[in-house]
TORTILUM-943099 format. One line per 8 residues: their letters; for each residue x negated, y, z negated of C-alpha. Coordinates in pm, 1 decimal. Example, Ala and Ser with C-alpha at 12.3 -4.5 7.8 and 13.67 -1.06 7.14 Angstrom:
<rs>
as> -1230.0:-450.0:-780.0 | -1367.0:-106.0:-714.0
</rs>
This chain:
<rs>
xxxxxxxx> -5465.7:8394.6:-15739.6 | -5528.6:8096.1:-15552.5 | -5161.8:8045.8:-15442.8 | -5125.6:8382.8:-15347.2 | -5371.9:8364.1:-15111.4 | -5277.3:8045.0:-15006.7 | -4926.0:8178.2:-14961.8 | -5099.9:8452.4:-14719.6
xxxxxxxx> -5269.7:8214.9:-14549.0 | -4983.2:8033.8:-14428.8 | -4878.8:8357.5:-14320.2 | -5137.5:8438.2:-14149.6 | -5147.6:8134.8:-13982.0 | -4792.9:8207.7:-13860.5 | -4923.3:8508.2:-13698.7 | -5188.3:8414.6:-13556.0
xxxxxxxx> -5591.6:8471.9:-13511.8 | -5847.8:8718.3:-13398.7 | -6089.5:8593.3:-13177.0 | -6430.2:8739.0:-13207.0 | -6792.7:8682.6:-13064.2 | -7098.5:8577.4:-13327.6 | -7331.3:8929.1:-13390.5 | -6963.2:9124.6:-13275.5
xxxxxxxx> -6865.4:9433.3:-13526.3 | -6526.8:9476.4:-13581.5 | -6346.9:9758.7:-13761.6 | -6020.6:9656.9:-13946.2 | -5744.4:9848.3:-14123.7 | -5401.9:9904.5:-14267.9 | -5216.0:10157.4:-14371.7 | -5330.7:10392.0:-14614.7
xxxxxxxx> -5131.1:10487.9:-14947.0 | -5319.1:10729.0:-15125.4 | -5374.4:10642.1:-15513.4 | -5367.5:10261.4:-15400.3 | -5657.9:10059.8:-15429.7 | -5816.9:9826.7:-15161.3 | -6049.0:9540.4:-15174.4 | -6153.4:9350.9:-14830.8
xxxxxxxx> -6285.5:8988.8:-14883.7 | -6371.4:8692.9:-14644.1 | -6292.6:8355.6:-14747.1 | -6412.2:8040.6:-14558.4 | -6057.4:7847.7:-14396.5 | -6147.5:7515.0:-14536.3 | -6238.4:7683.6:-14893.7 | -6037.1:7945.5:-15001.4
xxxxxxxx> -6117.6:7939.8:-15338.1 | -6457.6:8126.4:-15315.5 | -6509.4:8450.3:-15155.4 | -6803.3:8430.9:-14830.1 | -7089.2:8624.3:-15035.9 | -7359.6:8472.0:-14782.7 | -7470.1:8797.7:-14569.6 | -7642.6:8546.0:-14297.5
xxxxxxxx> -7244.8:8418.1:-14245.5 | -7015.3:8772.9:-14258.6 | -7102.1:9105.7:-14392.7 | -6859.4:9380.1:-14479.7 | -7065.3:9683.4:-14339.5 | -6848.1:9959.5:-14448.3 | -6485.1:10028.0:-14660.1 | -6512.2:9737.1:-14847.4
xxxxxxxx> -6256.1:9916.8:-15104.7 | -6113.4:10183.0:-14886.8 | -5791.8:10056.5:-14645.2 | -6018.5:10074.5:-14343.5 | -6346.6:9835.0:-14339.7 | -6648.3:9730.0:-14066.8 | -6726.6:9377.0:-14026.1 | -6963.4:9172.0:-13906.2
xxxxxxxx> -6940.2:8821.2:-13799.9 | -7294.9:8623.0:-13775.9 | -7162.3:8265.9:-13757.2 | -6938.3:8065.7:-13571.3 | -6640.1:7962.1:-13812.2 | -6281.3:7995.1:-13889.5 | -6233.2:8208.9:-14135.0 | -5966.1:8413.2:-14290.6
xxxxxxxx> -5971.4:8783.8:-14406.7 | -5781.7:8907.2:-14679.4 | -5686.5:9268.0:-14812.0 | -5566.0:9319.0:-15144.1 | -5394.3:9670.7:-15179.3 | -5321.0:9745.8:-15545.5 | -5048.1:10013.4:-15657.5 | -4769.4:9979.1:-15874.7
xxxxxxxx> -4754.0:9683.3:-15711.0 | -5019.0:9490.1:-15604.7 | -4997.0:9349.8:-15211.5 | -5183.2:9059.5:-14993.6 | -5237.3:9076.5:-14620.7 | -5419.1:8838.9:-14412.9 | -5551.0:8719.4:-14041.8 | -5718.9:8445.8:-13915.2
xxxxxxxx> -6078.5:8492.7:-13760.5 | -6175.9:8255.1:-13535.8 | -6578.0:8339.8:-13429.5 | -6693.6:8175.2:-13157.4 | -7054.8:8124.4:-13030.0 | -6981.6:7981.6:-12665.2 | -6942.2:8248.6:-12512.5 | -7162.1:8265.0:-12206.6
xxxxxxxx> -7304.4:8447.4:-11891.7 | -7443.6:8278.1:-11612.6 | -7579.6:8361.0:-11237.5 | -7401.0:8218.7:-10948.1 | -7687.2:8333.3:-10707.3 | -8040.0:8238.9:-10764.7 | -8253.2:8379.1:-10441.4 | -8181.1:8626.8:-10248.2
xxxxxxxx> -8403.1:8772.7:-9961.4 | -8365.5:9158.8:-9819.2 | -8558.6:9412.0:-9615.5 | -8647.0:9774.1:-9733.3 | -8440.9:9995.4:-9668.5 | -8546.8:10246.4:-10057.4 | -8146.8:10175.4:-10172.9 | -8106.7:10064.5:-10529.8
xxxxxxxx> -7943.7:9895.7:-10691.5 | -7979.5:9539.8:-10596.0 | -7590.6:9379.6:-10664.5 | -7574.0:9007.9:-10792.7 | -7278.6:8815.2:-10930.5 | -7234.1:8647.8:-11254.7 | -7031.6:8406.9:-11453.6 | -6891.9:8545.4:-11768.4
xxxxxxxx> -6718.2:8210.5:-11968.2 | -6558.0:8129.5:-12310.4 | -6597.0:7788.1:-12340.4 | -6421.5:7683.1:-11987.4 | -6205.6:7993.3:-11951.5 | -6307.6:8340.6:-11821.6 | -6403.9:8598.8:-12105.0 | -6083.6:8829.5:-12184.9
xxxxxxxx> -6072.0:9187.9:-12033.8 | -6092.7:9304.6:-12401.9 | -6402.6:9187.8:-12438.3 | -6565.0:9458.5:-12132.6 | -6756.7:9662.4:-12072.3 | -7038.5:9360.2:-12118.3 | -7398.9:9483.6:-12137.9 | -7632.0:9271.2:-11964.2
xxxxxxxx> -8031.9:9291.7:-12064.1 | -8309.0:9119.8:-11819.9 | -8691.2:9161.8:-11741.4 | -8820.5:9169.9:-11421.5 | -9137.3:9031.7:-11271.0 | -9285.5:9221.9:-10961.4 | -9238.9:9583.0:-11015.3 | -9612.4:9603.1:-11007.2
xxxxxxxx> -9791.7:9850.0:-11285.6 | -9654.3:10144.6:-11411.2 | -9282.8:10063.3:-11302.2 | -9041.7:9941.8:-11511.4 | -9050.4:9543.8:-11606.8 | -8666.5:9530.0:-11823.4 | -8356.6:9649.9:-11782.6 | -7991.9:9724.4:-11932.0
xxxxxxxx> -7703.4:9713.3:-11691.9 | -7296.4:9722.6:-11795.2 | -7060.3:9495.3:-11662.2 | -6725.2:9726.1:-11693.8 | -6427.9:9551.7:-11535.1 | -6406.0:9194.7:-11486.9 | -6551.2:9019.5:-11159.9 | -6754.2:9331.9:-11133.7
xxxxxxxx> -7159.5:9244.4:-10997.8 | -7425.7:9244.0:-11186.7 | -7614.7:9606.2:-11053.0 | -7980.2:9543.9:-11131.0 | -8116.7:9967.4:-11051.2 | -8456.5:9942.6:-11163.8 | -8653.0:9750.6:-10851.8 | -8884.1:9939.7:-10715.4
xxxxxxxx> -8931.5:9846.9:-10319.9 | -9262.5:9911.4:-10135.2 | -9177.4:10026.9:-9706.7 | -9539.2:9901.9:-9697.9 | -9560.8:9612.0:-9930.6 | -9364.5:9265.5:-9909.2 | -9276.1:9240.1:-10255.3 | -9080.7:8906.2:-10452.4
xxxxxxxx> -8924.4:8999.6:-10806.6 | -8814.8:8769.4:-11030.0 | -8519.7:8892.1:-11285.0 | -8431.0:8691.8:-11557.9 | -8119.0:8753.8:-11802.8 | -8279.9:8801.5:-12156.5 | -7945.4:8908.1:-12362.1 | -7543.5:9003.4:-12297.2
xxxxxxxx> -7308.0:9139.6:-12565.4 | -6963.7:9221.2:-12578.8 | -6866.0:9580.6:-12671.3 | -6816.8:9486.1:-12992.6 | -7164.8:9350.3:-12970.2 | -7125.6:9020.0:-12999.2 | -7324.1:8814.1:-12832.8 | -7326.4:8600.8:-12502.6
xxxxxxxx> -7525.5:8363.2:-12442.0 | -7725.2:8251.3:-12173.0 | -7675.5:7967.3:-11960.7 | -7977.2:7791.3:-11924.4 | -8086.7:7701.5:-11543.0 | -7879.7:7972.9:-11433.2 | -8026.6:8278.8:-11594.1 | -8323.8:8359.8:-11326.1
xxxxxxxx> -8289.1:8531.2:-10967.8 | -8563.1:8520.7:-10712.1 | -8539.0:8820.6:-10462.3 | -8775.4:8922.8:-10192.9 | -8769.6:9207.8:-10022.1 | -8986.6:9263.0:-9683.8 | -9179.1:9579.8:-9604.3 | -9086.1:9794.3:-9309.6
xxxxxxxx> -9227.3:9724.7:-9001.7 | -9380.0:10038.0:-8877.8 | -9271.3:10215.5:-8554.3 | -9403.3:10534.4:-8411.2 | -9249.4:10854.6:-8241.2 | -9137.2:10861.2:-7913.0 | -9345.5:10977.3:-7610.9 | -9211.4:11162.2:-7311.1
xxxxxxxx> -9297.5:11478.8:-7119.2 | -9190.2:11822.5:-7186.4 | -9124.1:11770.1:-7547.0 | -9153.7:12003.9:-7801.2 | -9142.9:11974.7:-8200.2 | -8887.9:11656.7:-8086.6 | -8687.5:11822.0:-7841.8 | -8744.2:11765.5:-7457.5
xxxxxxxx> -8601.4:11953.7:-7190.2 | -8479.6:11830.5:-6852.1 | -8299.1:11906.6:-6543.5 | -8012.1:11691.3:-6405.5 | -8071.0:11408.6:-6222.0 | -8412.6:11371.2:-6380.0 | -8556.7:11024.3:-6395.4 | -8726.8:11032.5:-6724.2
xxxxxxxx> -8951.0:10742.1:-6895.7 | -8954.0:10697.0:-7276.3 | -9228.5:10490.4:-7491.9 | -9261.7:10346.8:-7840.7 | -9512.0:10213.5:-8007.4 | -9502.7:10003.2:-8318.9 | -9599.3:9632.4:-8493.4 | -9673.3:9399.5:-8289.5
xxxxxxxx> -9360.2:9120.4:-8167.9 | -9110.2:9453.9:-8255.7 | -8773.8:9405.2:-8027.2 | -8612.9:9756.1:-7928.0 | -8304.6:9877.6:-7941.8 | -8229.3:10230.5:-7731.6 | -7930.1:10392.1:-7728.8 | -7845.7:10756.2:-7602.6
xxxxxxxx> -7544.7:10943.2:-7826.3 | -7315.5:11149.0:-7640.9 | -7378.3:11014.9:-7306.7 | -7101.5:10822.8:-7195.8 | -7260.4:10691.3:-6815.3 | -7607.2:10563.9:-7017.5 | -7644.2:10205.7:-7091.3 | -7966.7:10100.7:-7213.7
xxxxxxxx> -7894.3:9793.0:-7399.1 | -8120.2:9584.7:-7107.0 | -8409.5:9825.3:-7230.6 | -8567.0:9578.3:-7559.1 | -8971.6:9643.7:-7497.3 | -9185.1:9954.6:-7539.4 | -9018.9:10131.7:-7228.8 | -8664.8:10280.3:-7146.1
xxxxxxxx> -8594.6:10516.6:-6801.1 | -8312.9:10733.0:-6808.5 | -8176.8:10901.2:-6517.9 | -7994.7:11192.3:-6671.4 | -7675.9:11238.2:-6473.6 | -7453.6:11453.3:-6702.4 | -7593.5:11839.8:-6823.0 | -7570.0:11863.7:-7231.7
xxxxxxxx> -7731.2:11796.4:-7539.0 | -7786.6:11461.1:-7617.3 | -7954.3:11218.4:-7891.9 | -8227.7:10955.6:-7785.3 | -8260.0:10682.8:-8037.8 | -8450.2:10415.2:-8087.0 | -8547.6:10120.4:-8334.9 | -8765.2:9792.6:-8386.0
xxxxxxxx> -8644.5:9508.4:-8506.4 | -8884.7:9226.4:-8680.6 | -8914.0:8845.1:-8567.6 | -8687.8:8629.4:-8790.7 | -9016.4:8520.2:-8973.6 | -9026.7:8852.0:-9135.4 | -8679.8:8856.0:-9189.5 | -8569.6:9051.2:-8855.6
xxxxxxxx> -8617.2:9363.9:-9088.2 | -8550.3:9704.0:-8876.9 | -8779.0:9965.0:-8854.3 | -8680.0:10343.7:-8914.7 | -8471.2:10488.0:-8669.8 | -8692.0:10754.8:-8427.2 | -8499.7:11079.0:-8245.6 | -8549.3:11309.7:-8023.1
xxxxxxxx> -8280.5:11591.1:-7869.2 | -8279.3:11639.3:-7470.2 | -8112.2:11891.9:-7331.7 | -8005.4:11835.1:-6972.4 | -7944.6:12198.3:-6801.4 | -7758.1:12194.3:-6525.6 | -7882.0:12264.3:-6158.6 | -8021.1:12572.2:-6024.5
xxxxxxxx> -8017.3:12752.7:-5742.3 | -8338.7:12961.2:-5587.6 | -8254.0:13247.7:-5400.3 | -8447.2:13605.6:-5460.2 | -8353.6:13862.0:-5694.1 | -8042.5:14055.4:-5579.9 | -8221.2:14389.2:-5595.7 | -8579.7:14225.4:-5455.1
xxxxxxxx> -8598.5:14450.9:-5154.6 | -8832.5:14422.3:-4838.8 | -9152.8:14558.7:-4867.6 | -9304.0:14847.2:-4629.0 | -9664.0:14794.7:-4577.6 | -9956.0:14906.9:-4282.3 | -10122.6:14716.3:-4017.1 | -10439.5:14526.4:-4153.9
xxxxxxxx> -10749.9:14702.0:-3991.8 | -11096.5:14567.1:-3861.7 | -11328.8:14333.8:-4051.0 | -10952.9:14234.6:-4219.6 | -10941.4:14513.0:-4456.7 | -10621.3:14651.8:-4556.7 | -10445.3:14953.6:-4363.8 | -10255.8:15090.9:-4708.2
xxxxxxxx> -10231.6:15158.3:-5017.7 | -10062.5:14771.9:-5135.9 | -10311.8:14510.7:-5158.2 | -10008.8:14235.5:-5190.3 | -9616.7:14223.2:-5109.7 | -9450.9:14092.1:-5414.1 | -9123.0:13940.9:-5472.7 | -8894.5:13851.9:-5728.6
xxxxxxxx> -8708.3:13512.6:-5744.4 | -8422.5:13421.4:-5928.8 | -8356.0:13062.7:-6033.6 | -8042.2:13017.1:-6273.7 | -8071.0:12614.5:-6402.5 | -8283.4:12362.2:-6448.7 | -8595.5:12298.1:-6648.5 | -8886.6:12590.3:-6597.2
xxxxxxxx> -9161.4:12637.5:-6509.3 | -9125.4:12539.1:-6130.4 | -9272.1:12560.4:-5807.4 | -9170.9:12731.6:-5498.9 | -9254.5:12669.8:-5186.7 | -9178.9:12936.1:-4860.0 | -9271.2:13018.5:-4525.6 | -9336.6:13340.2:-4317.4
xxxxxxxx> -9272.0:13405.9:-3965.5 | -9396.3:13634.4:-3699.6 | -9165.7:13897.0:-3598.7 | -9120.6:13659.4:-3226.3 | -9011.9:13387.8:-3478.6 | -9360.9:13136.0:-3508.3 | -9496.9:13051.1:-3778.8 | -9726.1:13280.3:-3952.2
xxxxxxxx> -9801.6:13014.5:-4209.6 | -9886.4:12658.9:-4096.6 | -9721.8:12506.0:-4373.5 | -9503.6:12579.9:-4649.4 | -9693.0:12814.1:-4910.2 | -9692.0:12649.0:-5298.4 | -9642.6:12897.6:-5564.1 | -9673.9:12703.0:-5881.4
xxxxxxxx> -9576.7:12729.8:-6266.6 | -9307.8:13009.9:-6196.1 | -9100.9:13165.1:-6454.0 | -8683.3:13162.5:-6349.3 | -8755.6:13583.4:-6250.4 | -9097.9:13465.8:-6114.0 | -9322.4:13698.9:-5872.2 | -9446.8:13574.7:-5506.5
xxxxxxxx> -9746.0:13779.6:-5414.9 | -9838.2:13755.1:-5095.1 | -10164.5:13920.0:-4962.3 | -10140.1:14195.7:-4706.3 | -10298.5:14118.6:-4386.7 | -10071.5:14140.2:-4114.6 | -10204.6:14288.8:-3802.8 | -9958.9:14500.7:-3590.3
xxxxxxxx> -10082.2:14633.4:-3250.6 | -9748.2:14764.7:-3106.3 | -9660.0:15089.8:-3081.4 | -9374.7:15006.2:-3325.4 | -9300.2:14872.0:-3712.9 | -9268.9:14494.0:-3694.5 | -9125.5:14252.9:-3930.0 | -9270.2:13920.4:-4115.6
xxxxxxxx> -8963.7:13691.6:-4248.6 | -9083.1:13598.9:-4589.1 | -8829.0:13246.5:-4636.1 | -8784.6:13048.2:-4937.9 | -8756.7:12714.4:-4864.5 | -8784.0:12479.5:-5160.5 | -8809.8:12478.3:-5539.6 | -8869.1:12203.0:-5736.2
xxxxxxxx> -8864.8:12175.2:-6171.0 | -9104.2:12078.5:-6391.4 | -8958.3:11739.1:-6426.5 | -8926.3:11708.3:-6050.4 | -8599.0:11772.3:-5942.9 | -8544.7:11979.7:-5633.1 | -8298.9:12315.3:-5684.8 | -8014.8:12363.7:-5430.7
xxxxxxxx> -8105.6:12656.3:-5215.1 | -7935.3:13018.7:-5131.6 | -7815.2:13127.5:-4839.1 | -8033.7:13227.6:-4579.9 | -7988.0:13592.5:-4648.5 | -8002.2:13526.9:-5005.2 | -8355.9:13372.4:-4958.0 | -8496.5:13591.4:-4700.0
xxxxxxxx> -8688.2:13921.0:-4789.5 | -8901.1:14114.4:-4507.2 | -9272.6:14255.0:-4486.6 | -9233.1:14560.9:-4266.7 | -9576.3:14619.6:-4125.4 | -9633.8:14960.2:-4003.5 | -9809.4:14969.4:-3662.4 | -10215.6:15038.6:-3655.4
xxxxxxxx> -10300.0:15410.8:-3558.2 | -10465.2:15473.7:-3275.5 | -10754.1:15725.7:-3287.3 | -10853.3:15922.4:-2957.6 | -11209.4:16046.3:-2863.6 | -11550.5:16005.9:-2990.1 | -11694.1:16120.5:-3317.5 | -11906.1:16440.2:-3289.2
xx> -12161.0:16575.7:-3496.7 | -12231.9:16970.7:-3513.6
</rs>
């Protein structure tokens, strides 16, 4: 028996050797003949005269007598493996096993410093050796165990990750950041295997990473008039002023989206000014970004939508006609039935409510008012009510010219105005009766 397996194992040598990792599980066959018998057995290289019966060295798992069997290798060795398949005939194969126990994983980078940003997983790059060469493709997926210091209680403080191509990074998925908290974590390689499970070991010096990961500096909404649920409405050519408020020693960074004409990379403090040149709907951003001491971490990024109508025009309503009325009488009390003259504007842009401004004359052309009457908070279809006390002592109906003359947004833009006929309405004032004779009494 002896030279038949030393015949086989000059054989085998001719063919050749597995290569396998201490703790890996290997499954090996050969054909199957049914009716044949099979019998695996290890033998030591440098004593193949007595079958490896030490289960701390190699242990035959499975199939020891069937043409397929599981085996695992728990010591570095050479070694050779030998199946006997017995028939009419009785037939010897055999391989080399070389098990190895230098196989090894290592981190190339052993700090690392970040700023939140609530993304997992952290990536890291590792070494993965056999002796001096890089561990064979055959040998992946690789599963990587570590603990991790830091998490803080009740989150998790180990880890499994798989390494499945080579050069891949190490993905560590199981830090938990704080946005409020600074926090440092230390992860530290505990175990690797192959996918046959056989173990890699680690490199000593090189097995710990040191990551810290800054909070988020805070930063509050923006501020600016006319804003509602985050959405501000203006009028063209508005001259707007934005604030922010955050931690203290924040730089800003603004930036409008959509607007081609607005720069505001000189704007780094608290306060931007936009004068808004272009009607649309547009996207003001802004963020803070940290001193270098705390990493130059960024703050969250705050928005708000404008919409920039374009520019109106004030004119009164097309069907706003002029308004009959009668002659105030003595002790100013009104000659008819309308307390007030009322008119309808019509304003078709910019950003409500407004304010309108307008005169009236005399029918010889002076000024009835001294100065431009102010009608504010108006509605785009507003109503100018103006009292009726107009005193007419001809003998015939006279007319007030009731002139628009300015209109100016909420945001303080001033509209473009009509035409003069299109902003002119009338008060017709019916002249005072005259009443002849005395009163009598019966």
């Amino acid at each position: 028996m002896t030279f038949m397996i030393l015949a086989v194992a000059h054989k085998a040598t001719a063919q050749g050797s597995f290569v396998v990792f201490e703790e890996a599980t290997r499954i090996y066959s050969v054909d199957n003949h049914p009716g044949n018998t099979y019998e695996w057995a290890v033998y030591n290289l440098a004593d193949i005269n007595n079958e490896i019966t030490d289960l701390n060295i190699v242990e035959i798992l499975d199939g020891k007598t069937d043409h397929q069997a599981e085996i695992k290798w728990k010591k570095a060795g050479d070694y050779l493996l030998i199946i006997r398949e017995q028939g009419i005939c009785q037939n010897l194969k055999a391989t080399k096993i070389k098990v190895v126990d230098n196989a090894s994983i290592a981190l190339t980078v052993f700090n690392s410093i970040d700023c939140y940003d609530g993304l997992n997983p952290y990536s890291t790059p590792v070494e993965l050796k056999l002796g001096a060469a890089d561990i064979d493709a055959a040998m992946y997926p690789i599963t990587v165990e570590y603990s991790i210091a830091g998490n803080g209680a009740g989150n998790p403080s180990n880890g499994t990750a798989t390494i499945v191509n080579k050069g891949e990074l190490l993905q560590i998925s199981e830090l938990i950041e704080d946005a409020d908290l600074t926090k440092e974590f230390t992860i530290r390689l505990t175990a690797a295997k192959n996918k046959y499970g056989g173990r890699i070991n680690i490199t000593a010096g090189k097995e710990e990473h040191i990551r810290k990961v800054f909070e988020q500096p805070d930063i509050n909404d923006i501020v600016a008039d006319y804003m509602t649920a985050r959405m501000q409405t203006v009028t063209v050519t508005a001259s707007c002023n934005y604030e922010i408020s955050g931690d203290a020693g924040l730089k800003y960074t603004w930036a409008v989206k959509g607007h081609p004409e607005i720069d505001l990379t000189g704007y780094t403090n608290t306060l931007a000014h936009i004068d808004w040149r272009l009607p649309g709907t547009y996207t003001l951003q802004v963020y803070g970004t940290a001193p270098a001491v705390l990493n130059n971490c960024n703050t969250e990024l705050k928005e708000i939508t404008v919409q920039v109508l374009p520019m109106g025009t004030l004119k009164f309503k097309d069907d706003t006609d002029h308004v009959i009325t009668c002659s105030r009488l003595a002790a100013n009390k009104n000659g008819g039935p309308l307390d007030n003259s009322e008119f309808i504007i019509d304003i078709n842009g910019g950003a409500g409510p407004y304010t309108v401004y307008y005169t009236i004359r005399r029918p010889d052309g002076t000024l009835y008012t001294v100065a431009p009457v102010k009608t504010k908070n108006l509605t785009k279809n507003g109503l100018i009510s103006i009292l009726n006390k107009f005193e007419n002592t001809t003998a015939t109906m006279e007319s007030f010219e009731v002139e628009l003359t300015k209109a100016v947004t909420r945001d303080g833009v001033e509209l473009r105005l009509g035409t003069k006929d299109e902003r002119t309405r009338y008060i017709r004032v019916r002249n005072k009766p005259s009443l002849g004779g005395v009163i009598t009494a019966n």
